[in-house]
C-alpha positions as MATLAB code, in Angstrom:
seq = 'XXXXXXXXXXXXXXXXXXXXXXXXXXXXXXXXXXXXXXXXXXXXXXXXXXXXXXXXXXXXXXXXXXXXXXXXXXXXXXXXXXXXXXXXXXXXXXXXXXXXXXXXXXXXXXXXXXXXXXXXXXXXXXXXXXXXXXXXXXXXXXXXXXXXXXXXXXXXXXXXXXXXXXXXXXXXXXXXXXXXXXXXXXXXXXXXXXXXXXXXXXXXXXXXXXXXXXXXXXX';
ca = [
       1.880  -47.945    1.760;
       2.836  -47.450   -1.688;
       4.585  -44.321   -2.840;
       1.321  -43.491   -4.827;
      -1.035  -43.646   -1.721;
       1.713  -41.281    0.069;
       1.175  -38.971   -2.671;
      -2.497  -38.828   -3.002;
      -2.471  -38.627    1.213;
      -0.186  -35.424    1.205;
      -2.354  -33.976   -2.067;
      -5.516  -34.719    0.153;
      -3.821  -33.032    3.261;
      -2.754  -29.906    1.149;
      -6.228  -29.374   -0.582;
      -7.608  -29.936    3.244;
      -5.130  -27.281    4.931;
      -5.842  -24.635    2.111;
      -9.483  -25.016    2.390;
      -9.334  -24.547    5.851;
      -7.645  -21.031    4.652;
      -9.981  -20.237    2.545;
     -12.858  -20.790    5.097;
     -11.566  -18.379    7.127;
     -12.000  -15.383    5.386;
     -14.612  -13.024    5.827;
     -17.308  -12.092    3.217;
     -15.792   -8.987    2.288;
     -12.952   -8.246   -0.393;
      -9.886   -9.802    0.080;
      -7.152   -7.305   -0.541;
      -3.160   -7.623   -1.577;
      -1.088   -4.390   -0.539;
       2.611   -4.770   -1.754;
       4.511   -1.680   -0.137;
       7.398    0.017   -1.006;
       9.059    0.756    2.167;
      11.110   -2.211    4.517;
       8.903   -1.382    7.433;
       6.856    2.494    7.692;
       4.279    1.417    4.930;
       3.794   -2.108    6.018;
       3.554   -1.557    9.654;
       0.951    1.463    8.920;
      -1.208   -0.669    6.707;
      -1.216   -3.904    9.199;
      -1.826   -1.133   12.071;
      -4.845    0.255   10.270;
      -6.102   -3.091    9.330;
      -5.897   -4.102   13.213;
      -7.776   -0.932   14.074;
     -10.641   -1.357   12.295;
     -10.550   -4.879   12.786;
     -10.531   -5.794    9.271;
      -9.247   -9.951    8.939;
      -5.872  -10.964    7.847;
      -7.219  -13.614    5.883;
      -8.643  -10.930    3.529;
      -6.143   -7.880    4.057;
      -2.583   -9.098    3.398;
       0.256   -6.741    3.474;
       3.708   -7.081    2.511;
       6.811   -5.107    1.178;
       8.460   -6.365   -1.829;
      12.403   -7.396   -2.571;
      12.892   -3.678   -3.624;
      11.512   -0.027   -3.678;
      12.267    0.125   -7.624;
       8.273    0.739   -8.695;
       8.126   -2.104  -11.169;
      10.001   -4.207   -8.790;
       6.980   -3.749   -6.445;
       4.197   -4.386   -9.402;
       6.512   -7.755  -10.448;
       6.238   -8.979   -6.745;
       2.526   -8.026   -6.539;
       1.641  -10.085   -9.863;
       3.507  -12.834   -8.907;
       1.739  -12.833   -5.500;
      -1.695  -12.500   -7.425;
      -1.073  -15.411   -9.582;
      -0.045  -18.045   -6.484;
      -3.411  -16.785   -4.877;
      -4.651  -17.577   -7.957;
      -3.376  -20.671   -8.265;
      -4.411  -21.797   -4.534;
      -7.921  -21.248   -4.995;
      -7.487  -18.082   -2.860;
      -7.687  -15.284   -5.358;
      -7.614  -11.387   -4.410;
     -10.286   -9.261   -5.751;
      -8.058   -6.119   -5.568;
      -4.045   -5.309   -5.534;
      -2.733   -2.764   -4.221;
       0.827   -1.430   -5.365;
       2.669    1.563   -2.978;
       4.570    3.610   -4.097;
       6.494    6.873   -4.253;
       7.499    9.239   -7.263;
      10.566   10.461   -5.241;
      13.079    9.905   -7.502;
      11.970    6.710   -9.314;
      12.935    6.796  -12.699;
      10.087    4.030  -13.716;
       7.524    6.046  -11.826;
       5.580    6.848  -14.790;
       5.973    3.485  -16.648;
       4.907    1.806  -13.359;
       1.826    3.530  -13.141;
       1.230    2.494  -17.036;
       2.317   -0.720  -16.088;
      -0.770   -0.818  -13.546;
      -3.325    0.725  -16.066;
      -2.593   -2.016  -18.578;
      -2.944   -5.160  -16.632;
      -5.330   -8.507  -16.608;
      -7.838   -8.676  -15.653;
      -8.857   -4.821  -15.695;
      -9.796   -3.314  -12.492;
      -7.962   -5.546  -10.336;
      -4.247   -4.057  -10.180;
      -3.919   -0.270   -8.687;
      -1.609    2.222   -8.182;
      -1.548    4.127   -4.810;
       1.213    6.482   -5.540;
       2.376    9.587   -3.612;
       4.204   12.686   -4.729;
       7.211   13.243   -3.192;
       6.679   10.213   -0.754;
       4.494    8.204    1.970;
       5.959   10.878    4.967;
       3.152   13.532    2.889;
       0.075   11.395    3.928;
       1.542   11.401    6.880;
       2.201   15.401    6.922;
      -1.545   15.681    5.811;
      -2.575   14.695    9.458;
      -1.587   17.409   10.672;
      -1.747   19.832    8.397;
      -3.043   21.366    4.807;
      -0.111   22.279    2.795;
       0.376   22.428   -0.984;
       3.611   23.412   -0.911;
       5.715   21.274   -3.503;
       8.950   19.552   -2.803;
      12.078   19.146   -4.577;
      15.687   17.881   -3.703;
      18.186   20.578   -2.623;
      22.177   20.095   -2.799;
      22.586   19.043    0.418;
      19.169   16.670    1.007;
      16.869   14.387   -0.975;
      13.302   15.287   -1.749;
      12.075   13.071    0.949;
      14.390   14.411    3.103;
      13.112   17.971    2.952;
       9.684   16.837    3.613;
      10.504   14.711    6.664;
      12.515   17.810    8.175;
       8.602   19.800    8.184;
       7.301   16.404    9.215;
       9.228   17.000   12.020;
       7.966   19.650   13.130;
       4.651   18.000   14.665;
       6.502   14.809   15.100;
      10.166   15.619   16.080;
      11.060   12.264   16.705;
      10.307   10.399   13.264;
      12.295    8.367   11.944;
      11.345    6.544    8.314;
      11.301    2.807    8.565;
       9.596    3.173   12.345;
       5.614    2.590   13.363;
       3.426    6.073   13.424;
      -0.373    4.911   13.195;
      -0.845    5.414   16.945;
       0.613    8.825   17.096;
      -1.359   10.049   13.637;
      -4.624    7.810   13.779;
      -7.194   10.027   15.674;
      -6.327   12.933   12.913;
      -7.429   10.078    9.996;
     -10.399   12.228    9.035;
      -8.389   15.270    8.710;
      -5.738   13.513    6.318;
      -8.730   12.363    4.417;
     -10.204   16.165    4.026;
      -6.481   17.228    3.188;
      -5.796   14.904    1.000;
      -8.836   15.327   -1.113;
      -8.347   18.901   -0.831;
      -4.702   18.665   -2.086;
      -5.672   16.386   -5.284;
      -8.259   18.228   -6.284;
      -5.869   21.279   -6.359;
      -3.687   19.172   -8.259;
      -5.504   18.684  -10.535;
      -6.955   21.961  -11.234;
      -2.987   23.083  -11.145;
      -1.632   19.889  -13.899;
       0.978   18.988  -11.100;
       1.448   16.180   -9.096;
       3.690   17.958   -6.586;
       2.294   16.951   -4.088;
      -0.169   14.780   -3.865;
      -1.223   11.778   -2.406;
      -3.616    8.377   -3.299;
      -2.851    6.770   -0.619;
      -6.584    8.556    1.182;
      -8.316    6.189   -1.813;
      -6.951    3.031   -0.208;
      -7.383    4.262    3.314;
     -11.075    5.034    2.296;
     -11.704    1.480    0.960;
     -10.577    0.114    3.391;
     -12.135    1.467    6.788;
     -15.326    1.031    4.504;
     -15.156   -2.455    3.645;
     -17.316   -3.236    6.725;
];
């Protein structure tokens, strides 16, 4: 067999393999989420998707090389565009992130506004960081957060997280303890933002209800 048959063989066997992929899916959206955290994001969003049995052909989620905010939109684009390029294209992308400290928090979320194609590329930020969804489960609380001398910002909110979960630790799996009190987050959460807005602060507040929203509805 010449080295040109080979070729076209393995081309054939690719095209094959990836339409075989692509058959799989589901005819619903098919969804990037690129996460900021090593692990608490990630495993809440694949825990979510399992629960309401959404497919992983169309849900993907994965954390990027680095929590820097336009490190996270630079791995989600360049995700996008292999899709792209595979015949496999998302329909939405999904970029997590926290203000925290960030320093390109703000450009980030510009970042997001500007890209192509329009209304692809979003920003699901929270204000100080992912543990407030979390806090929202069990509670309605406005109450902003700031660092102190001897603790981060994220670390003062995980210290009242504790309180209805004394055990947490970030980078660990908490869908199963939290995911019966989803409709309360969601009321929270809605609650809080409007506030926020009514108040011109961002501290706190949380958009990580509008993904959670889209995607328990996409059946």
């Amino acid at each position: 067999m010449g080295s040109d048959d080979l070729h076209k063989k393995i081309k054939a066997k690719t095209l094959k393999q990836k339409q075989r992929k692509i058959g799989t899916r589901k005819p619903y959206d098919r969804v990037l989420i690129v996460c900021e955290g090593a692990k608490t994001e990630p495993l809440y969003f694949k825990a979510l998707r399992e629960e309401y049995k959404l497919h992983t052909a169309n849900i993907e989620v994965c954390n990027s090389s680095g929590s820097d905010p336009m490190t996270i939109i630079k791995h989600a684009k360049a995700r996008y565009k292999e899709a792209k390029r595979e015949g496999n294209s998302f329909d939405r992308v999904y970029c997590v992130f926290d203000k925290d400290q960030h320093a390109t928090y703000q450009s980030a979320i510009k970042e997001l506004e500007n890209s192509q194609p329009k209304n692809i590329f979003f920003a699901i930020t929270s204000v100080p960081c992912f543990e407030y969804w979390i806090l929202l489960h069990f509670t309605y609380t406005t109450k902003p957060y700031y660092p102190t001398l001897c603790k981060s910002v994220a670390d003062n909110l995980i210290d009242d997280l504790k309180q209805y979960i004394p055990q947490y630790e970030k980078n660990t799996g908490v869908f199963d303890i939290i995911k019966n009190n989803t409709s309360f987050a969601i009321s929270n959460a809605k609650r809080v933002n409007m506030s926020a807005q009514k108040t011109y602060t961002d501290n706190p507040s949380t958009k990580v209800v509008d993904l959670v929203e889209y995607l328990i509805n996409l059946l």
